[in-house]
N, C-alpha and C positions, 0 to 999 in steps of 0.2 A: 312739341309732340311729347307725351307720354305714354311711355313703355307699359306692358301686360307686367302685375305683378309677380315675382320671380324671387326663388328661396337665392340670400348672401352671406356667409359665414354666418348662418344657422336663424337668421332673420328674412318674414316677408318683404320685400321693398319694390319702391315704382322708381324709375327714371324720368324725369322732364327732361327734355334737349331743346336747344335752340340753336340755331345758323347763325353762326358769325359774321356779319357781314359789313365791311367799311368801303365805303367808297364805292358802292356798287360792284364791289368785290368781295366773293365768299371765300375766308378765310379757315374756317370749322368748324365745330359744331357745340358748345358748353351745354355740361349736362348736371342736373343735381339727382341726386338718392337723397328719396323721403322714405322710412318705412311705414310699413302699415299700422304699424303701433301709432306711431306720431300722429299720424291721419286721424285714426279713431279718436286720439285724446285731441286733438284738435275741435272735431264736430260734437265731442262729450264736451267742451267748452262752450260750446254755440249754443248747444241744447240747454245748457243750466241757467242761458243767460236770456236766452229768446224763446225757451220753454216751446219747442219745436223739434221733431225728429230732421233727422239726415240723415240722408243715402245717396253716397257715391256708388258710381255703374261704368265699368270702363265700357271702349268701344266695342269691345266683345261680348258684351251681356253681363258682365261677370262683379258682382258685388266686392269692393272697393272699402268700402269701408258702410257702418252704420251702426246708431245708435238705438235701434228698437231695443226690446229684453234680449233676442234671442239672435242677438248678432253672432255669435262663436258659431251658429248655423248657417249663419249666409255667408262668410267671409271668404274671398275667390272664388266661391260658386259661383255658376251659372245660373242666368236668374229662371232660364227654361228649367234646369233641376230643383227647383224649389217651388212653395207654395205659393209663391208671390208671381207667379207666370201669367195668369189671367187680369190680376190687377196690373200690371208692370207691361203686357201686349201692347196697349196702344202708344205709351211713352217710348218704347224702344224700334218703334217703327221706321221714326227718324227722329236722331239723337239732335236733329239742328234745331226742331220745332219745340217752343212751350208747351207747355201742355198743363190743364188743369181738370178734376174732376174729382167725385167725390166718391167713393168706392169702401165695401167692405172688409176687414183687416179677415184673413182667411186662419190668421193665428189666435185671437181674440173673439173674431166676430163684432170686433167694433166698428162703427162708421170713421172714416177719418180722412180730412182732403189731402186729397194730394197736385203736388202743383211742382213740373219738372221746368229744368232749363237746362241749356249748351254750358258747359265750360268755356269761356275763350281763352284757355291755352290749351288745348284740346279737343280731342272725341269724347271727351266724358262726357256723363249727362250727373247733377246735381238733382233730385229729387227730395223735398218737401215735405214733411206730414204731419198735420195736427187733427187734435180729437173734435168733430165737430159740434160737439156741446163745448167746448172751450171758444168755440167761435161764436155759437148760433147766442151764446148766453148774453154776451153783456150788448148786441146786436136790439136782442128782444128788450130789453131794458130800455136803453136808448130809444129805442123805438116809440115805447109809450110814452115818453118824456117828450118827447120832440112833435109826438102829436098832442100832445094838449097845449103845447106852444102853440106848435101851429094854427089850431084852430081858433085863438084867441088873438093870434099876430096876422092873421091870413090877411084880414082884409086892409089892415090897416098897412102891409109891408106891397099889398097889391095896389093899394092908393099914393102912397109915396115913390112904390116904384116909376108908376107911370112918370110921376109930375116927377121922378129927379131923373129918369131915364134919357131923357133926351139934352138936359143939362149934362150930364155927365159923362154920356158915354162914349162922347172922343177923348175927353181926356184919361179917361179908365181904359181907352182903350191904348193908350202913350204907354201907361201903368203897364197893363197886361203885357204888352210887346219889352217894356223894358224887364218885367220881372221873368218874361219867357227866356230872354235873352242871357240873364243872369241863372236863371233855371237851367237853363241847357248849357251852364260851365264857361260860355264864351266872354270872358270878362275883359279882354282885353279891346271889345267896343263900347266906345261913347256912346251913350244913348240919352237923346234933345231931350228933358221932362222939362215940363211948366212947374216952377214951384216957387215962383213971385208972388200967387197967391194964395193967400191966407187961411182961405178954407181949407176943408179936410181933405179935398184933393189935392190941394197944394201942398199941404202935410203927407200927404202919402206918398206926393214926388217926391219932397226932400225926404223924406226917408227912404226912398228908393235909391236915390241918390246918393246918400251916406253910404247905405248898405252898399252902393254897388263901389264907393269907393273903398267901404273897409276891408269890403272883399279884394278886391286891387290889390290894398298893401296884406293883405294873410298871404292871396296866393304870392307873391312876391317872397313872403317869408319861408313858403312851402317850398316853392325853387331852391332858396339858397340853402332848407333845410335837405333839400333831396340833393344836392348837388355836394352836401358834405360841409356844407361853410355854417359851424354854430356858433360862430363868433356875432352874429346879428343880434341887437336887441330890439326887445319886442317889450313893446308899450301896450298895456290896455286902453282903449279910446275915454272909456268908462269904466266904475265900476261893477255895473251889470255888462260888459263885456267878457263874457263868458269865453266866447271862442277865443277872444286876444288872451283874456287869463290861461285859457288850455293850453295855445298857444305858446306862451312863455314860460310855462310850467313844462311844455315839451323839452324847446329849449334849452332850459334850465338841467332836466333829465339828462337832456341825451348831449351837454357838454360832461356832466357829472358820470355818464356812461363811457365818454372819450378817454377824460379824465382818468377814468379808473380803467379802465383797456392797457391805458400807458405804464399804470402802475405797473398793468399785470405783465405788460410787457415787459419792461423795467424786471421782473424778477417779485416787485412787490404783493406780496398776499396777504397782508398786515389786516388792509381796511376794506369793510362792505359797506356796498349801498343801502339804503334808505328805504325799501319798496313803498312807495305811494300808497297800494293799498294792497288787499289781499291779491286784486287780479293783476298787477303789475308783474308778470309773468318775464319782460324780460328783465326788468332788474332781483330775481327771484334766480333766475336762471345762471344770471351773472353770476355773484351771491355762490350759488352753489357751484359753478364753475370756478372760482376762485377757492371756494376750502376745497375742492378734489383736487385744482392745480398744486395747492399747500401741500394739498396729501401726498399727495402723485410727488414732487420735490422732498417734503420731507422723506417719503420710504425710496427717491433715489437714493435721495446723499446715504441714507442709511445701507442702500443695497450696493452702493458705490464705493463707504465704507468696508462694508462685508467683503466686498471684492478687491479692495486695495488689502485686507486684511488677508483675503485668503490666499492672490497672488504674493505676499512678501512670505506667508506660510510657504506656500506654494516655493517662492525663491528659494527659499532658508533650506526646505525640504531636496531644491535640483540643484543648490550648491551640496549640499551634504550626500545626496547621492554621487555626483560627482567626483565628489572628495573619494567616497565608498569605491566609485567604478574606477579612478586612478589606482586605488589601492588593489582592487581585485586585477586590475590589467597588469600591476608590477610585482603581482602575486603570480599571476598565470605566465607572463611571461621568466619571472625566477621558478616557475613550477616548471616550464616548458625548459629552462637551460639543466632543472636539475634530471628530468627526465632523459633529455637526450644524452645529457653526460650518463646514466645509468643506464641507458640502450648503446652507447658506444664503449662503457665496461665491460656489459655484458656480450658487445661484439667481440672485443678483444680477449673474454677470460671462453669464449668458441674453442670449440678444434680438441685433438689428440695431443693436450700438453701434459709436463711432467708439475706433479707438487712444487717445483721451484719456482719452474715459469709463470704458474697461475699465481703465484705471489709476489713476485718479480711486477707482473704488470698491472696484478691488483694495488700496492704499495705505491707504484709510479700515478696511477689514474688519481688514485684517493688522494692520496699527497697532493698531487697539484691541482685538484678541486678545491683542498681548505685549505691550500697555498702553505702548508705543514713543510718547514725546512728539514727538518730529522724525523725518522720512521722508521719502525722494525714489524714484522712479519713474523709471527711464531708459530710452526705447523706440531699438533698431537701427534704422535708419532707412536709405533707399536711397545714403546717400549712405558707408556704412560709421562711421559716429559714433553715438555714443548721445546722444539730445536727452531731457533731460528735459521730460516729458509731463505727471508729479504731482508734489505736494509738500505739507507738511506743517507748518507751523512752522519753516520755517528758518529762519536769521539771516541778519539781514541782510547779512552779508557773505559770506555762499555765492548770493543772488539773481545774481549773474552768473557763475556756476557752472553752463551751462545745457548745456555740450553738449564731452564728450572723445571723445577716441581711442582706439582698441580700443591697450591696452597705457600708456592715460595717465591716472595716479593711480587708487586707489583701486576707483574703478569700471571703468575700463577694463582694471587688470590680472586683477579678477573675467572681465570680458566674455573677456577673451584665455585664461584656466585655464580657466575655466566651474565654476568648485568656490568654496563660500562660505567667506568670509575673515570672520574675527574680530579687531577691533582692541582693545584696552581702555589707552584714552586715559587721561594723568595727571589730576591732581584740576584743573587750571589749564588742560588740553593741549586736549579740548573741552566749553564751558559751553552750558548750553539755556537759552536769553532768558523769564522769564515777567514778568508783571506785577511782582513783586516783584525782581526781581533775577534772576542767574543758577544754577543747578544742576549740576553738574559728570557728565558722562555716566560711566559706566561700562563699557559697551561698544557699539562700533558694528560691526554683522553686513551682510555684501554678498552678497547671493547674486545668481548667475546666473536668468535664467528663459529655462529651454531646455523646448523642447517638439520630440519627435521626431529629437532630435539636432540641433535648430537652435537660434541663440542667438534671441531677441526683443527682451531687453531687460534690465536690471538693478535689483535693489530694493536701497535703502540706508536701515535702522534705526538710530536711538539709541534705548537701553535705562540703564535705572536699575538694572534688575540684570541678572544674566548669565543668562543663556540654557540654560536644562536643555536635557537628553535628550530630554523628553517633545516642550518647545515647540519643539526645533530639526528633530524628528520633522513637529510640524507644519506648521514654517514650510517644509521640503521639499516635501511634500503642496501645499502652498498656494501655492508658485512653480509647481509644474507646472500647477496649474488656472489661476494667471492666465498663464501661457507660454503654453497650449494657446488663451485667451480671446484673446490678444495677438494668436497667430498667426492665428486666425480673423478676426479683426477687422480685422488690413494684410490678410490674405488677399480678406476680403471688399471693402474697401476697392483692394483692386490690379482684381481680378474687376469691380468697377466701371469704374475706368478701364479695363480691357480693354474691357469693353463698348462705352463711350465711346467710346473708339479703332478698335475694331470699327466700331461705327455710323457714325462720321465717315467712314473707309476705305471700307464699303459705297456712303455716301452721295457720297462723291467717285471713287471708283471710274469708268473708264470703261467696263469690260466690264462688262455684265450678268451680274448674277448673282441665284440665287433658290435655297433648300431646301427639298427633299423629304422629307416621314413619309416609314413605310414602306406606306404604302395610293397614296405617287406623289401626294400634294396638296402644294400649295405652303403653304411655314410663314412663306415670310420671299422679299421680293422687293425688288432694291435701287431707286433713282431711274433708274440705266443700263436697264435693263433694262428698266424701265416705257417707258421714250423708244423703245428700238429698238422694242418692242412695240408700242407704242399705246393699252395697255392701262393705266390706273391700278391701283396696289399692291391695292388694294379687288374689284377685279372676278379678281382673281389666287391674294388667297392664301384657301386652306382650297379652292379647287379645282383638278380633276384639270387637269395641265399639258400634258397629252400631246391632251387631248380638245380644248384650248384652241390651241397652237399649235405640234401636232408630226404632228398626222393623215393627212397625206398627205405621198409623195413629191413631189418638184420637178416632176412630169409629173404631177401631179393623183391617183396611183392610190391607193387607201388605205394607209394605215404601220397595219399591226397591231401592238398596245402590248405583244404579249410578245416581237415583234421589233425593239424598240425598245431600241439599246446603251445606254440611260440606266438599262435595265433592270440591264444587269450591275452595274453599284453595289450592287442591291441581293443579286441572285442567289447571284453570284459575288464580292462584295467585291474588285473591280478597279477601280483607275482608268480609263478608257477616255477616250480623243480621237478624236473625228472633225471632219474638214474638208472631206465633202463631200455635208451635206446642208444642209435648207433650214428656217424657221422661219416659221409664218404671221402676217403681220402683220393687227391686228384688222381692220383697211380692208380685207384680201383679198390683198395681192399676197406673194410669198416674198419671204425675207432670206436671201441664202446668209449660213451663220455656220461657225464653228470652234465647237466646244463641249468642253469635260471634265467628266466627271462621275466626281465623289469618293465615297466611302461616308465616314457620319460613326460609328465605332465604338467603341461603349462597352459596357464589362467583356465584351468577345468577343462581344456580338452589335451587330449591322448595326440602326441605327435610323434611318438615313434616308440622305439624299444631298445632295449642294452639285455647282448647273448653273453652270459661270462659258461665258457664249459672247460674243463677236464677231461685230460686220458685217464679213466678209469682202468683199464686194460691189468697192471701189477695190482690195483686193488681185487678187482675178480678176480683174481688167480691168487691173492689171500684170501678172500672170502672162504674160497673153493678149499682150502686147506682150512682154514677154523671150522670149515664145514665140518669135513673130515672128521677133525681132532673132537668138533661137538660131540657129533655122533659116539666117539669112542668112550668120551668123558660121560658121554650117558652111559653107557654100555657096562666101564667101571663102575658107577655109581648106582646102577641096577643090581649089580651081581654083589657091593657090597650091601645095599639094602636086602638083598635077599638073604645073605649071609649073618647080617646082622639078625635078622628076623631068625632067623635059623634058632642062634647061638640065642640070642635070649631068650626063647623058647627052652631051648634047653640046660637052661641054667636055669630057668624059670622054676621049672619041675622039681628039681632035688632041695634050689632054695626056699618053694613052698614046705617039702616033706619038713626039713627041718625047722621051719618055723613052728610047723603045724607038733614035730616031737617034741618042740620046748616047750609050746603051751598046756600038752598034753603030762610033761614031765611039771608043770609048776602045779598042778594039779594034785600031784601028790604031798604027800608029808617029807619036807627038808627042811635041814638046817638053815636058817638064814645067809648063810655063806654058799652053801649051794644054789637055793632061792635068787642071790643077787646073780649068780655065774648064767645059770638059766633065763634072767632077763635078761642080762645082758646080752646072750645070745639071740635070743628070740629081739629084742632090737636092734641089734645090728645086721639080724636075718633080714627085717623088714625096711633097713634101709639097704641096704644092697638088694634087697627086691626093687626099694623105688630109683634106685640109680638103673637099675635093667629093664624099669620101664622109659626111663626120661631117655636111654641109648635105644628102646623101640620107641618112642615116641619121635624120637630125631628122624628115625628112617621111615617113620610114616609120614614125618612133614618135607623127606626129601620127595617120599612117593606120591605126595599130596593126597594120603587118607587119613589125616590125623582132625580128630571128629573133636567138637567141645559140645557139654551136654550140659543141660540148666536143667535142674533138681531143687528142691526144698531142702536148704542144710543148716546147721548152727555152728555160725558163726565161733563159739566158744569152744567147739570139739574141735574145727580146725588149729585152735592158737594154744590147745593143750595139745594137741598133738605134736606142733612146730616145736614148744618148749620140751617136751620129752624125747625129741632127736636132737637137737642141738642144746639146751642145759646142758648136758655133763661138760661137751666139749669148749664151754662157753665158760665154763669153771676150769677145766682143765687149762685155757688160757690164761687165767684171771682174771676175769670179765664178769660186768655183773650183766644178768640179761633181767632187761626192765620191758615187762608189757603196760602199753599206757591207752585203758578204751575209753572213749565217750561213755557217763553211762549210757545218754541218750540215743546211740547210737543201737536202732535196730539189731538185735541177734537172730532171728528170723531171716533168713536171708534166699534169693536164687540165682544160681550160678551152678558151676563146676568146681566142686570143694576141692577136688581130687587137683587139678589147673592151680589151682587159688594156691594149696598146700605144697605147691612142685614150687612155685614162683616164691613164696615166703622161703623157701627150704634154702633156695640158693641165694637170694638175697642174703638171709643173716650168716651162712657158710660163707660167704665173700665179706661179710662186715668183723667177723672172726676172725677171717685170714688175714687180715689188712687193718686190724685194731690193734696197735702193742698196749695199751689200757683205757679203764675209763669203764662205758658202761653201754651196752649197745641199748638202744629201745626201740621197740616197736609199736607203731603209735597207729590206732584205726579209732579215727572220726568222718560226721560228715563237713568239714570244711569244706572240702577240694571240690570243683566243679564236676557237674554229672558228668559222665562220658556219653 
């Protein structure tokens, strides 16, 4: 039975099957895969050789295979979907029956017979086709040939027939039965011929005879060649024994095909067959099966190679990883002993301990991690020295070793770098004391313990051996957790005294003072505060303060508490001061106080408030008296301004007159001697004029009317005029008076000349009075900055 053809890993192909059966016993079913490739070049063989189409037709209608042009258009179609359906109707009517006829090609338009048959291993049907001018052609040929025979031989083959027909035709008819017999394949019976005589019938029995015996011994050799046995030799009868030659030449083949099977079996791909001729298709086949086997062998071993190479890569790579992951496991697990020893540090340097204790058990932990027999501990301390706090087995001759300088030995040049120092001491240089005797160190390690960029303190190790990567990893780790414990510990330890020192402060304190939450109750109320009050610390704090003694103004009327500036502390985060309200005392009567109130603020928000106030009470009752005494000291100092005013006025007058008779007497005709007595007066008229102004100018600038006026004035009438009041007196000292001007200096000037001339007057009067020699000068440039 053969299957409908069906797509297999990306290949058309058919199934043949056949029923197994032994013994009258069906056992199941063998089956081959041919694809349709093979098929087509199969019937492409038949066609090149028999110059004939073919067309395979399964039992479904459906084209199979064929060699026309335009097979890649029939191939598994159906022959109803194709053009070939009216020629192809009558053949597929019944695939059992022959069929022949002559029909035209519906692709070409050519004539061409066709002539079907049954498969017998199947419902196929095999179909036929040749072009009938290939047929009709050498027919017609023949044709005319055989009739001019004929008509030249007719009568003479109709004369002889008669007269030998009846001689001959029992024993022709022996012939015919015998060569039917050998015709239709049954060679395995004897068949009686006459061939004792002589004549050509007797010739054509013995050669019937021959033939049917040479036949005998072929199929004989076709048995043993089908049965696998090619060990037979095979003799040509003759030399025009063709078929025994084919024959043996089979033979010959297809031991030389065993042969070489065995080879290939064997491993051998060395040697190929010989193909006979170009159509020797299976020794071609061999042949090329044999160098793809070579192939196929050489590119295993080669890929066999590759993969024995890439597995010992491969090896080399999961031993060295291996190796890798032992090392990372005995990595993680010493990372995991050194971590937990540094969470069991950190558990024990926990808690409200003092700077000793945190070094006490920092010095024990760390020592007995780097298995360190001697160790010291050294805490910064407020006085800038490091006091050792711990220690460990020291010798006795370091116990007065207790306390250096930042930059003195060993530990202090640590505290001063802040970077760990490694010493490694000779075998004699340092020994560690034990009960037997001493041990010689090998090295001694000083690290800093900083926390946060601050020093604390210093550790100092002996070690018996030196100090890996790993432990020195650790011993880092392990100074900043006891740095960080250290610093907590003075820290807490300092926060204590603050407290302390607070509390004492509070409690010595004069002003009262007391804190506000933010709900306005009292947290905290000192001893001052309680006394102005009246109130004890108890009855005060955790309530509201304002309700207690801030309720009313100094006139009895109520103080509402969101208008209450103790409030802005909390509102507006201000300091505020007031000093002019009142505080109720718990008896009843007011305190006038000063108060300020702070906000206390932390990480940016407002949580409470600090009251510091004062009894003001004897300050207001001085005030109230400087009042007083103000008011009077004006009062005085009115009545002398007036007075003042008064009297210069009237000294004003009589010292004008007489200035004004000297000037009017230098007018006249005098002696030089009179002349000078008359300046003289009239200058010293006019400075005791300007001394009765500068005493009313004092009482205008007490009464604050003293006016300055800016005028157009020269410069150089002012600085003659300084020198003709003070020259004489300036020689009468013995002093030389030196004027020293820029020329550059502006004479054009604006201002109050009058101001300008008061202020040089007493300047060089005080530089006279307070010069025993030498030379006074007065110096005008522009250096000095504008004003």
């Amino acid at each position: 039975m053969v299957t409908e053809p069906y797509v297999y890993e990306g290949k058309m192909i058919v199934e043949q099957t056949y029923p197994i059966v032994i013994g009258g016993k069906f056992l199941g079913i063998a089956g081959v895969d041919r694809s349709l490739g093979d098929i087509t070049s199969f019937t492409e063989q038949i066609k090149k050789r028999e110059s004939v189409d073919i067309l395979l037709i399964s039992r479904s209608g459906r084209f199979i295979s064929s060699t026309i042009p335009k097979q890649a258009e029939l191939i598994t179609k159906e022959v109803k979907n194709t053009i070939y359906v009216q020629v192809f109707d009558a053949f597929l009517k019944d695939f059992k029956k022959p069929s022949f006829e002559l029909a035209t090609d519906p692709a070409d338009g050519d004539k061409y017979y066709y002539a079907s048959a049954p498969i017998p291993t199947g419902t196929w049907m095999v179909i036929l086709r040749k072009l009938e001018a290939d047929i009709t052609a050498p027919i017609r040929q023949n044709m005319i040939y055989n009739i001019a025979l004929a008509a030249f031989g007719l009568m003479a083959v109709i004369l002889l027939s008669t007269w030998t027909t009846r001689s001959i035709t029992r024993r022709v008819q022996r012939a015919v039965t015998a060569a039917d017999t050998v015709a239709s394949g049954n060679l395995s019976v004897t068949v009686s011929l006459d061939d004792a005589s002589s004549d050509e019938i007797g010739l054509l029995m013995r050669s019937l005879k021959k033939m049917s015996e040479s036949l005998r011994y072929k199929m004989r050799i076709l048995d043993s060649i089908s049965t696998g046995d090619y060990s037979i030799e095979v003799a040509p009868q003759t030399e025009q024994d063709t078929l025994g030659q084919s024959l043996a030449k089979m033979v010959v083949s297809l031991r030389q095909v065993v042969d070489h099977a065995e080879r290939i079996a064997q491993g051998d791909y060395s040697q190929n067959l010989t193909p006979r001729s170009s159509s020797d298709q299976l020794s071609i086949s061999l042949n090329s099966m044999t160098s793809a086997l070579s192939e196929a062998r050489d590119t295993l071993e080669q890929r066999v190679q590759e993969r024995t190479d890439e597995l010992t890569e491969y090896t080399q790579q999961l031993e060295s990883r291996s190796a890798e992951l032992q090392r990372l496991t005995e990595e993680s697990q010493t990372l995991a002993a050194e971590e937990s020893s540094l969470t069991e540090l950190s558990t024990r340097l926990q808690g409200k301990l003092m700077v000793s204790e945190v070094a006490g058990r920092a010095l024990a932990s760390i020592a007995g991690f780097l298995e360190a027999p001697v160790g010291a501990l050294y805490s910064l301390e407020d006085d800038g020295k490091l006091h050792r706090c711990a220690s460990q087995a020291l010798p006795p001759e370091a116990e007065s070793l207790e306390v250096f300088g930042i930059g003195t030995g060993s530990v202090g040049q640590v505290a001063r770098s802040r970077r760990m120092a490694v010493a490694r001491p000779g075998d004699a240089a340092l020994a560690v004391t034990f009960g037997f005797g001493k041990v010689a160190a090998r090295q001694v390690v000083s690290c800093p313990l900083v926390a946060s960029d601050t020093l604390t303190g210093i550790i100092e190790l002996c070690l018996f051996d030196e100090l890996s990567k790993q432990q020195s990893r650790w011993l880092n780790k392990a100074t900043e957790i006891t740095a960080t414990a250290m610093r907590f510990a003075q820290e807490t330890h300092e926060r204590e005294l603050a407290e302390e020192r607070t509390r004492l402060i509070l409690e010595s304190s004069g002003e009262g003072l007391f804190g506000l939450n933010a709900e306005v109750r009292a947290t905290f109320v000192n001893p001052a505060a309680c006394k102005i009050l009246g109130y004890p610390s108890r009855d005060l704090i955790g309530q509201s303060v304002h309700a207690l003694i801030h309720h009313s103004h100094a006139d009895g009327s109520p103080y509402p508490p969101e208008e209450c500036p103790m409030r802005a502390a909390f509102t507006e985060g201000v300091v505020t001061t007031i000093d002019n309200e009142v505080l109720w005392h718990k008896d009843g009567p007011t305190i006038p106080v000063e108060y300020t109130a702070t906000p206390i603020v932390k990480e940016d928000a407002i949580v409470g408030a600090v009251i510091s106030f004062r009894d003001i009470a004897e300050r207001k009752a001085a005030e109230e008296a400087m009042k007083a005494a103000k008011e009077i000291a004006e009062a005085a100092s009115q009545s002398k301004a007036d007075f003042l005013a008064n009297m210069s006025h009237e000294i004003r007058t009589p010292m004008n007159a007489i200035i004004g008779m000297a000037h009017l007497a230098l007018r006249t005709e005098l002696d030089p001697k009179q002349k000078d007595y008359l300046e003289k007066v009239q200058s010293s008229g006019k400075h005791l004029l300007g001394i009765i102004n500068d005493i009313l100018d004092f009482s205008k600038i007490e009464a604050g009317k003293l006016n300055v006026e800016t005028v157009d004035f020269d410069l150089d009438k002012v600085l003659d005029n300084l020198a003709n009041l003070i020259g004489d007196k300036a020689s009468a000292a013995g002093l030389e008076l030196i004027f020293d001007v820029d020329p550059d200096l502006p004479r054009d000037l604006q201002g109050d000349p009058l101001r300008l001339g008061q202020v040089l007057i007493n300047y060089a009067n005080n530089a006279i009075k307070f010069t025993e020699k030498g030379e006074i000068v007065v110096r005008a440039d522009s250096s000095y900055p504008k004003c």
